[in-house]
DSSP file (Angstrom, degrees, kcal/mol; ACC not computed):
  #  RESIDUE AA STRUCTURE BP1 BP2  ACC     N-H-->O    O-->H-N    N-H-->O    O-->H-N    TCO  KAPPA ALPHA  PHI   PSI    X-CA   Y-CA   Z-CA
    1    1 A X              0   0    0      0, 0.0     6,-0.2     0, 0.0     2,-0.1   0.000 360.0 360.0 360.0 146.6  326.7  -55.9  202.2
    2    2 A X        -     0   0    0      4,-1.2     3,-0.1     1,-0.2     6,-0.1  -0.187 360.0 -68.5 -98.3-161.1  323.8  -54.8  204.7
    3    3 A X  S >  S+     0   0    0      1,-0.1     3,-1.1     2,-0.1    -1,-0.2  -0.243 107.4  39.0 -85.2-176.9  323.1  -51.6  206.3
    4    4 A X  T 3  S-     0   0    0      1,-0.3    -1,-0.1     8,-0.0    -2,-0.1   0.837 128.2 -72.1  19.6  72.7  326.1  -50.1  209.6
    5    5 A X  T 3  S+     0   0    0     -3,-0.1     8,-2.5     7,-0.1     2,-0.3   0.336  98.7 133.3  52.9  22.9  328.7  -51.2  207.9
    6    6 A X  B <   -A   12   0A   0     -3,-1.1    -4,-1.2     6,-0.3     6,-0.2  -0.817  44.7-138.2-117.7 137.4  328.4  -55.4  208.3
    7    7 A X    >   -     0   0    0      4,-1.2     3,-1.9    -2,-0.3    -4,-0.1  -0.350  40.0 -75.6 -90.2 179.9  328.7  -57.3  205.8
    8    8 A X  T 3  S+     0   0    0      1,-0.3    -2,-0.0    -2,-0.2     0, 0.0   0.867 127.5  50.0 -45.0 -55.5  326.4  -60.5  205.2
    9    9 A X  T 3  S-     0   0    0      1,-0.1    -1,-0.3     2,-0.1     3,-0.1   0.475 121.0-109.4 -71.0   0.9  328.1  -63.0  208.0
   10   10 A X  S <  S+     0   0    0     -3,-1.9     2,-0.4     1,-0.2    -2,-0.1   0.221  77.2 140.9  60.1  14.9  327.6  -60.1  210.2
   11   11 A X        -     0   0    0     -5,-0.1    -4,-1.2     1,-0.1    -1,-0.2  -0.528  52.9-129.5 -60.3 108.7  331.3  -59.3  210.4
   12   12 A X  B >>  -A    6   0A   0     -2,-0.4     4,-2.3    -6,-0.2     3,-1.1  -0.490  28.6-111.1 -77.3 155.5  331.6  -55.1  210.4
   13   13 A X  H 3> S+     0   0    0     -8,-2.5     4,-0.8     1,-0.2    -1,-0.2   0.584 121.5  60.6 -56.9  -2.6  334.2  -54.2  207.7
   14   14 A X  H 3> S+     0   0    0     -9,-0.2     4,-2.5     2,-0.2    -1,-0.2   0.968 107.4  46.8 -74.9 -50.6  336.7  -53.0  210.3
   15   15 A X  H <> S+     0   0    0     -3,-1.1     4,-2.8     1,-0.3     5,-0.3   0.979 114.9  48.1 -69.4 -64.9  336.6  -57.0  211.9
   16   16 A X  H  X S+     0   0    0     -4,-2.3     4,-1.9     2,-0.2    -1,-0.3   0.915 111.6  46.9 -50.4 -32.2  337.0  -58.3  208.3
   17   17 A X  H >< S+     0   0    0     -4,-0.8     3,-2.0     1,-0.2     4,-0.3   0.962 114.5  52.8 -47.1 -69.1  340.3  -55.7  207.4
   18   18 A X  H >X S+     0   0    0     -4,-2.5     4,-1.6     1,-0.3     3,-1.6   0.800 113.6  38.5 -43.7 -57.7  341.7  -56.8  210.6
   19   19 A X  H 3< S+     0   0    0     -4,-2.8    -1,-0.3     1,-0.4    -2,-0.2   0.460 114.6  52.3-105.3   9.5  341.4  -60.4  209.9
   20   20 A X  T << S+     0   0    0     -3,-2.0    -1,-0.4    -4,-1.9    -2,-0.3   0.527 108.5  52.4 -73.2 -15.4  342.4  -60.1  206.5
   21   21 A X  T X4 S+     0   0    0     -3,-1.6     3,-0.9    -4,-0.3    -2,-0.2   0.456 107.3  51.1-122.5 -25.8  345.5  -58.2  207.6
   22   22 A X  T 3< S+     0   0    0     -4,-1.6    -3,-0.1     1,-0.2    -1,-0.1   0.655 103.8  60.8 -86.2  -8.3  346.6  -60.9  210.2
   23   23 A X  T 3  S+     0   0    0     -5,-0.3     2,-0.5     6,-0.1    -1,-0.2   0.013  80.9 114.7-103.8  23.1  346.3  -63.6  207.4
   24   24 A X    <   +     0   0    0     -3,-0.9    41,-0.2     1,-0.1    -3,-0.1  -0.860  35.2 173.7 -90.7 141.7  349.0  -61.7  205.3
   25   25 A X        +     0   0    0     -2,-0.5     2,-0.2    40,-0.1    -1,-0.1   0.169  62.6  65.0-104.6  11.9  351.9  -63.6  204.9
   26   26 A X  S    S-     0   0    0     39,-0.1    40,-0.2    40,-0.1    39,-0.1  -0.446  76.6-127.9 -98.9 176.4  353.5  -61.0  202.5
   27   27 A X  S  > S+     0   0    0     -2,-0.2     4,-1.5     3,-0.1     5,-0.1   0.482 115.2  53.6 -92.3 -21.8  354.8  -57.1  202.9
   28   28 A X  H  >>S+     0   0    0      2,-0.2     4,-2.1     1,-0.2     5,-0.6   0.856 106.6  40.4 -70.3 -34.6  352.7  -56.7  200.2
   29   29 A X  H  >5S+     0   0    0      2,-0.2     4,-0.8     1,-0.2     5,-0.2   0.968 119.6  50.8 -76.9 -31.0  349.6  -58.0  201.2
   30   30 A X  H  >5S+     0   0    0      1,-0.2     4,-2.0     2,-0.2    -2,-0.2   0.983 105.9  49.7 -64.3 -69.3  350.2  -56.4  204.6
   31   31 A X  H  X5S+     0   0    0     -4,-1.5     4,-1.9     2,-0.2    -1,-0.2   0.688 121.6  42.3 -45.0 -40.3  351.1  -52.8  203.3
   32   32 A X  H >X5S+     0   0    0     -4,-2.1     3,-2.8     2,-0.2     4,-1.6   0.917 116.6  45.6 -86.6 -73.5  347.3  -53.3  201.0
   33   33 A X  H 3<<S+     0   0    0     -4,-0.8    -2,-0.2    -5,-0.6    -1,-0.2   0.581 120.7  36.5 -43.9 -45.8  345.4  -54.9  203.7
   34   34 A X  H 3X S+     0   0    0     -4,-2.0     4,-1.2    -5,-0.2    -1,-0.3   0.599 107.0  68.3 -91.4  -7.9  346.5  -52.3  206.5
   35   35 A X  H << S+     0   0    0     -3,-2.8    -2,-0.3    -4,-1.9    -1,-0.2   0.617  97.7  50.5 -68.3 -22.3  346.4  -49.4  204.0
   36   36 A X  T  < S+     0   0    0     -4,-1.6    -1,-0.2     1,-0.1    -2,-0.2   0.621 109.7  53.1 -87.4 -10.0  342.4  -49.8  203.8
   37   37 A X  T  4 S+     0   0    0    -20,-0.1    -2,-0.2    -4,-0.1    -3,-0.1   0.808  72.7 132.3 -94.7 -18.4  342.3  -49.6  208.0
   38   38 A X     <  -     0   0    0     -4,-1.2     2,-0.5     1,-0.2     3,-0.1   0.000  63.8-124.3 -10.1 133.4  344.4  -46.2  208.2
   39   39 A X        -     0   0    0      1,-0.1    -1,-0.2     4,-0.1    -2,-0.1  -0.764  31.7 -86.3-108.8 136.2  342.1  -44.3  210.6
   40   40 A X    >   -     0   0    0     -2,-0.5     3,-2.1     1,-0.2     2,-0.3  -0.058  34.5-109.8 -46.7 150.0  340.7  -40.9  209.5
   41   41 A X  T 3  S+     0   0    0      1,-0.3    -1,-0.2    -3,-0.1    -3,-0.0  -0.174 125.1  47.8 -85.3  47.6  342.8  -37.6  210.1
   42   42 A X  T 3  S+     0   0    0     -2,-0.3    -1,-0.3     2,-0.1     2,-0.2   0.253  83.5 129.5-151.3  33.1  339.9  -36.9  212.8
   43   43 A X  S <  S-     0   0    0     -3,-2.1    -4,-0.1     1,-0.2     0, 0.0  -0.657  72.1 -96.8 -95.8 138.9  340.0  -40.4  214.4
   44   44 A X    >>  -     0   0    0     -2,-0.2     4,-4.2     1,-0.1     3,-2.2  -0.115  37.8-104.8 -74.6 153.4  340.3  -40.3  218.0
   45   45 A X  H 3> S+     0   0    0      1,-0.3     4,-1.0     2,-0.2    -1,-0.1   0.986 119.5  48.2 -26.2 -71.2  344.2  -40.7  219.6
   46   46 A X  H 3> S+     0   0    0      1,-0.2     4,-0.7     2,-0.2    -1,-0.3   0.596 102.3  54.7 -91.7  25.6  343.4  -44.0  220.6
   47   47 A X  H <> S+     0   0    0     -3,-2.2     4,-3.7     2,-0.2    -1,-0.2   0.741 108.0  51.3 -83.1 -45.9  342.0  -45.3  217.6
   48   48 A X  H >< S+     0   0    0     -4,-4.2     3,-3.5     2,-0.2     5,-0.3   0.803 113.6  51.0 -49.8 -89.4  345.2  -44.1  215.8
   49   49 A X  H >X S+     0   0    0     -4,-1.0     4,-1.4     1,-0.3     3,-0.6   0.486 104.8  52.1  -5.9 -93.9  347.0  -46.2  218.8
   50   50 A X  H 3X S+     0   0    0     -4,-0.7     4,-0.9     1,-0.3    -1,-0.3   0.641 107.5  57.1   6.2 -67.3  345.1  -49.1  218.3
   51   51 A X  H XX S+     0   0    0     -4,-3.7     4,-3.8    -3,-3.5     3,-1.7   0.900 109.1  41.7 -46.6 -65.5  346.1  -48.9  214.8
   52   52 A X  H <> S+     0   0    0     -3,-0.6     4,-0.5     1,-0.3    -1,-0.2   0.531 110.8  54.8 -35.3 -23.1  349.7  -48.9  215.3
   53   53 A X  H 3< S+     0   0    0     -4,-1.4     4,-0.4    -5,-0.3    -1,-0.3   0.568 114.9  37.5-110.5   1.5  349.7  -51.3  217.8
   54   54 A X  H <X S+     0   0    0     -3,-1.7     4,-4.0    -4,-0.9    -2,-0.2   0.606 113.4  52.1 -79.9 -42.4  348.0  -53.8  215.8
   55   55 A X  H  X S+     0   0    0     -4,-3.8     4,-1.7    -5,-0.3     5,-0.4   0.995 109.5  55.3 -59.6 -44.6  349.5  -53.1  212.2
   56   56 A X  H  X S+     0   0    0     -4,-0.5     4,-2.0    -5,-0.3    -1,-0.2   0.867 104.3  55.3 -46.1 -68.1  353.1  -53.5  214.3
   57   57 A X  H  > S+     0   0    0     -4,-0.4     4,-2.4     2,-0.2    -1,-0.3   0.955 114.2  40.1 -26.9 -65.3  351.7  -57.0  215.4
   58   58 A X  H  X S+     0   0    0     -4,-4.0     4,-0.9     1,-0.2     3,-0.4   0.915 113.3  50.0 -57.7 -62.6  351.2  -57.9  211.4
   59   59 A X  H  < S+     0   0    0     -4,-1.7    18,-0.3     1,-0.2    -1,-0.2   0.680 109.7  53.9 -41.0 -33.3  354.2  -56.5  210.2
   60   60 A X  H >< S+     0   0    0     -4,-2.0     3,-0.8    -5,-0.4    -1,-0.2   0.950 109.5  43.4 -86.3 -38.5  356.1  -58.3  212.8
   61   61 A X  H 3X S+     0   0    0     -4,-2.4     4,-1.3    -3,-0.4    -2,-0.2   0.664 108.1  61.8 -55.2 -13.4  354.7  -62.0  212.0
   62   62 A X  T 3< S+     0   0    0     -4,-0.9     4,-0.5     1,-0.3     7,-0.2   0.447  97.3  60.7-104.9   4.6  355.1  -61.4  208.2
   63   63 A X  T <4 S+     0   0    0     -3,-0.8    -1,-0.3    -5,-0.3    -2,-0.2   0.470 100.5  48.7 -89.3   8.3  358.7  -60.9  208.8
   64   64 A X  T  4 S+     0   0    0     -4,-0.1    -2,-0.2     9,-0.1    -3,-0.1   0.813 122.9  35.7-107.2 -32.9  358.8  -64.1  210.0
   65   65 A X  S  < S+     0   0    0     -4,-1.3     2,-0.5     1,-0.2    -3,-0.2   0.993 111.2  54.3 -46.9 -79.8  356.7  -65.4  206.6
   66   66 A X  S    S+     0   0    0     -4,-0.5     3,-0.4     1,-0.2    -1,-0.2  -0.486  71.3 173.5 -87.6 105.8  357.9  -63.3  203.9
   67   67 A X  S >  S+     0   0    0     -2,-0.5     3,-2.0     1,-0.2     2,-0.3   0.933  77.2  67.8 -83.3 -58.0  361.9  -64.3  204.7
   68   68 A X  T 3  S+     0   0    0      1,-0.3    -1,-0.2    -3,-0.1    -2,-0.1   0.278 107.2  31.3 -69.8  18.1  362.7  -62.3  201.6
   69   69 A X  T 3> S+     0   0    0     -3,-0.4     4,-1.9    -2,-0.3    -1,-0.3  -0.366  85.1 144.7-158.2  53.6  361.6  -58.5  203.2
   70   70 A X  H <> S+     0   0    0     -3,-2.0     4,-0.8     2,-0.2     3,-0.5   0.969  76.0  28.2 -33.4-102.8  362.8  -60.0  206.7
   71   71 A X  H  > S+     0   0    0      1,-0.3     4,-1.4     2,-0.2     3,-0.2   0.649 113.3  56.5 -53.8 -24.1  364.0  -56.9  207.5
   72   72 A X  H >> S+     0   0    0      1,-0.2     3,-3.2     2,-0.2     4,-2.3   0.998 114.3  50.5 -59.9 -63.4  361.9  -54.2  205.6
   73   73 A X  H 3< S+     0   0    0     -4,-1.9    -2,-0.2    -3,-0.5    -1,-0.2   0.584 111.5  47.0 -54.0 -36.9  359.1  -56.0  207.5
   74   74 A X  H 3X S+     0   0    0     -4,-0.8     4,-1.6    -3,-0.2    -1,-0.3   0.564 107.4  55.5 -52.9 -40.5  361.1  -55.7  210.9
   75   75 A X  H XX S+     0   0    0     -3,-3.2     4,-2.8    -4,-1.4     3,-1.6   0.965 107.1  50.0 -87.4 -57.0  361.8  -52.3  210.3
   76   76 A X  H 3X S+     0   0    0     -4,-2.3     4,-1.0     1,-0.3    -2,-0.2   0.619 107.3  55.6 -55.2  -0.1  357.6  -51.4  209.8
   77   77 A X  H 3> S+     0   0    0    -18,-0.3     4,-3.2    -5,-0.2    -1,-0.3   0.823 105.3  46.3 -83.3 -24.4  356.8  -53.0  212.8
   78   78 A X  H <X S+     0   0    0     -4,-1.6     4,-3.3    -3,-1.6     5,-0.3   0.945 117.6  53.0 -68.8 -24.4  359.3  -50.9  215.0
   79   79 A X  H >X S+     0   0    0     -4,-2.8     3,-1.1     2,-0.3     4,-1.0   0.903 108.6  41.7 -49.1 -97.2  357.8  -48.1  213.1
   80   80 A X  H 3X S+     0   0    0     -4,-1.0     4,-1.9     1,-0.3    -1,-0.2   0.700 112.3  55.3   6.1 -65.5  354.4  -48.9  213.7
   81   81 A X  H 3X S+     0   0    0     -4,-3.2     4,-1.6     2,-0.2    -2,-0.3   0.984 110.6  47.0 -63.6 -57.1  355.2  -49.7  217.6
   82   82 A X  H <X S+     0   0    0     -4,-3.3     4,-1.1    -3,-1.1    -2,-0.2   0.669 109.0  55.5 -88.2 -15.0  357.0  -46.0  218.2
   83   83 A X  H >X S+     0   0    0     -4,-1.0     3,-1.7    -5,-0.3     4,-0.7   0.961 111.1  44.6 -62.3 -88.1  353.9  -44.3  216.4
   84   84 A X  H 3X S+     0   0    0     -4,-1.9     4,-1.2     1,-0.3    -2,-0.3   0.753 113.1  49.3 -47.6 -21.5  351.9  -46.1  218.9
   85   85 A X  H 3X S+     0   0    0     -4,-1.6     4,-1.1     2,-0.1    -1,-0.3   0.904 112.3  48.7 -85.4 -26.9  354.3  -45.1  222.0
   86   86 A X  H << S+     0   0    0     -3,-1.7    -2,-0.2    -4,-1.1     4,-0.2   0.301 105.7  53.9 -94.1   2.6  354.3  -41.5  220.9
   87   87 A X  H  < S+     0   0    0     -4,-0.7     3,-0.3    -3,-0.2    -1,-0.2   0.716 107.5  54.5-102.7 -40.9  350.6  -41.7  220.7
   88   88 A X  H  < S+     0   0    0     -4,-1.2    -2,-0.2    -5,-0.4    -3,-0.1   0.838 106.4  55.4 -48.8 -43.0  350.9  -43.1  224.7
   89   89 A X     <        0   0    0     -4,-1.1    -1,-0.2     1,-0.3    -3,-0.1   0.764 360.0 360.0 -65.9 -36.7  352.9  -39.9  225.7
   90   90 A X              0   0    0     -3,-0.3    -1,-0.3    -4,-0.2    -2,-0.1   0.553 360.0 360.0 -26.7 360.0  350.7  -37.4  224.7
């Protein structure tokens, strides 16, 4: 890893989480993958947004992978999406 947070391809660690986290096809690997992008409890509103409204994205294609936590997977994206509407309302 280099210096500001890039790693060698020049990728910053955020870009690689992120694109490690759209290439889970588990709930597990989703749940690890988006548990290392969790924005800081001083992270602006809409970075928390952001978050939610990407992790929702993952969680909802790896219910369509992972058949066998269909629904678990279903249920953390609505999760995910109303964390990110309640972030909109403020």
């Amino acid at each position: 890893m280099s210096v500001m947070g890039r790693s060698n391809g020049g990728e910053s660690l955020s870009q690689k989480g992120w694109r490690l986290a759209k290439q889970a096809r588990t709930l597990r690997q989703a749940h690890e993958a988006l548990g290392a992008l969790v924005p800081s409890e001083g992270a602006s509103s809409a970075a928390r947004q952001e978050f939610y409204r990407r992790s929702a994205a993952v969680y909802a294609a790896v219910a369509e992978t992972d058949r066998g936590h269909h629904h678990e997977a279903l249920y953390w994206a609505e999760r995910e999406r109303r964390k990110a509407e309640e972030l909109t309302q403020r």
